[in-house]
C-alpha positions as CSV (number, residue, x, y, z in Angstrom):
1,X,0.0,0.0,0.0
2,X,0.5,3.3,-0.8
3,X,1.0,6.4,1.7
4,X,1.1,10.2,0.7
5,X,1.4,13.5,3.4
6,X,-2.2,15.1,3.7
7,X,-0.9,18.6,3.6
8,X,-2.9,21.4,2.2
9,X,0.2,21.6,-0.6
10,X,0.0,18.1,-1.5
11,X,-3.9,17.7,-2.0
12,X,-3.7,20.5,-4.2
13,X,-0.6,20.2,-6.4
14,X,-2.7,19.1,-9.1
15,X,-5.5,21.8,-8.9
16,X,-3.9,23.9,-11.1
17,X,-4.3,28.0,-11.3
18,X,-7.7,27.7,-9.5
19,X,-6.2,27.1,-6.8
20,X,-4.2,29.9,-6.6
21,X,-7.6,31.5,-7.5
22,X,-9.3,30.3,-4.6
23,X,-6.9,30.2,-1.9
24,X,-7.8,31.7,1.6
25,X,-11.2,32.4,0.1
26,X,-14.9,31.7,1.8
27,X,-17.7,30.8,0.0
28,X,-21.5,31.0,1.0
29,X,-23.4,28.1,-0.8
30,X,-27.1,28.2,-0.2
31,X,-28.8,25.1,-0.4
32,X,-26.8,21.6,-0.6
33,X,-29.0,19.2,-2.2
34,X,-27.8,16.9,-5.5
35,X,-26.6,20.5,-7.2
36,X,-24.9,22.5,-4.5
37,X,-23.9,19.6,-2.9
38,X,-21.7,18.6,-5.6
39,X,-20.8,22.1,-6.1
40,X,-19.3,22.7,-2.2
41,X,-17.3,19.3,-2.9
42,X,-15.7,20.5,-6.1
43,X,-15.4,23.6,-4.2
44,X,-13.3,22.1,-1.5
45,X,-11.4,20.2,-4.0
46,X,-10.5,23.4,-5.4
47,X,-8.6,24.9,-3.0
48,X,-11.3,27.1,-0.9
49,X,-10.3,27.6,2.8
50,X,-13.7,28.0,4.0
51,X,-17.2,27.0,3.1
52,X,-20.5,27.9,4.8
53,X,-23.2,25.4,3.7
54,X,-26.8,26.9,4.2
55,X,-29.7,24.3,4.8
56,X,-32.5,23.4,6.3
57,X,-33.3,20.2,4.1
58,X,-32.7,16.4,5.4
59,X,-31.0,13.4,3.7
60,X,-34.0,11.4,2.3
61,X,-33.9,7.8,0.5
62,X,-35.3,9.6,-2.7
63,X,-32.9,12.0,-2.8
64,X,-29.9,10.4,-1.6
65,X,-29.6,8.5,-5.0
66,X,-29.1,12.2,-6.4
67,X,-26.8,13.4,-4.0
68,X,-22.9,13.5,-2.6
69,X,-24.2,11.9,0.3
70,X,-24.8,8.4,1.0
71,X,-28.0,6.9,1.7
72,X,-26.7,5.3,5.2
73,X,-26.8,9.0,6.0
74,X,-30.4,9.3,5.6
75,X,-32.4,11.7,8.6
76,X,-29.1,13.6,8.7
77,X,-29.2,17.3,7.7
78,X,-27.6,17.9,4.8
79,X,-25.3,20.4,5.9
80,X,-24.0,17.8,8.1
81,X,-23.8,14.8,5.6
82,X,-21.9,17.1,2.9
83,X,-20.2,18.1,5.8
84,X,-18.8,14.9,6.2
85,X,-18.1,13.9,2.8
86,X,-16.3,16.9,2.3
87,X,-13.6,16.3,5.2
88,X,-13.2,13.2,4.2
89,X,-12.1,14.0,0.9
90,X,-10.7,17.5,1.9
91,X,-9.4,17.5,5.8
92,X,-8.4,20.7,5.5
93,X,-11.3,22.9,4.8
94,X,-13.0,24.7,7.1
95,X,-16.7,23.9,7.0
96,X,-19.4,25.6,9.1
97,X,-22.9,24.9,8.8
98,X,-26.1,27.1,8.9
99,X,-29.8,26.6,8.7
100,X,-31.5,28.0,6.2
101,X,-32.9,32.1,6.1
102,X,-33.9,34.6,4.3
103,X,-33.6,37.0,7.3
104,X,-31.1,39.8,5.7
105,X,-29.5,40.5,9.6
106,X,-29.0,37.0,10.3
107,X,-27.6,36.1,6.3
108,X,-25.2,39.4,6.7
C-alpha cells in the first residue's frame, strides 16, 4: 500500500491555477441538495479555505440516489452529511454549517 502527506500543498498540487484562485477564500453556498452539494465538494477540491453550507433540508432515501451523500446517512441534515463527505475527501477545509434564512441580519 501506498501512503502520501495530507498537507494542504499536496492535495492541491494538481489543482492547477484555481487554486491559486481560490486560496484563503470563503464561499457561501445556499442550499446543498444533488446541485450545491456537488458544487461545495468541487469547491473544496479546489482549494477554498472555508465553506459555509446553508440548509434546512434532510438526507432522504429519494434524494440520496441524487446526492454526494450516501443513503446510510439518511435523517441527517444535509449540511451535516456534505459536511462529512467533504472532510473526508478535503481534511483541510473549514466547513461551518447554517440553517436555512432569508432574514437579511442573520444572512449578513
Amino acid at each position: 500500500s501506498e501512503t502520501v502527506p495530507v498537507t494542504q500543498t499536496a492535495l492541491m498540487r494538481r489543482t492547477g491555477p484555481l487554486a491559486a484562485a481560490v486560496a484563503g477564500r470563503t464561499v457561501v453556498v445556499f442550499g446543498v441538495g444533488a446541485l450545491g452539494g456537488a458544487v461545495a465538494l468541487l469547491l473544496a477540491r479546489s482549494g477554498v479555505e472555508r465553506l459555509v453550507l446553508v440548509d434546512s433540508d434532510r438526507v432522504r432515501p429519494g434524494n440520496a440516489v441524487r446526492h454526494v451523500a450516501s443513503i446510510a446517512q439518511t435523517g441527517l441534515l444535509k449540511t451535516s452529511a456534505l459536511f462529512t463527505e467533504i472532510v473526508f475527501h478535503v481534511p483541510n477545509v473549514r466547513v461551518v454549517e447554517r440553517l436555512a434564512t432569508w432574514d437579511p441580519a442573520r444572512l449578513r
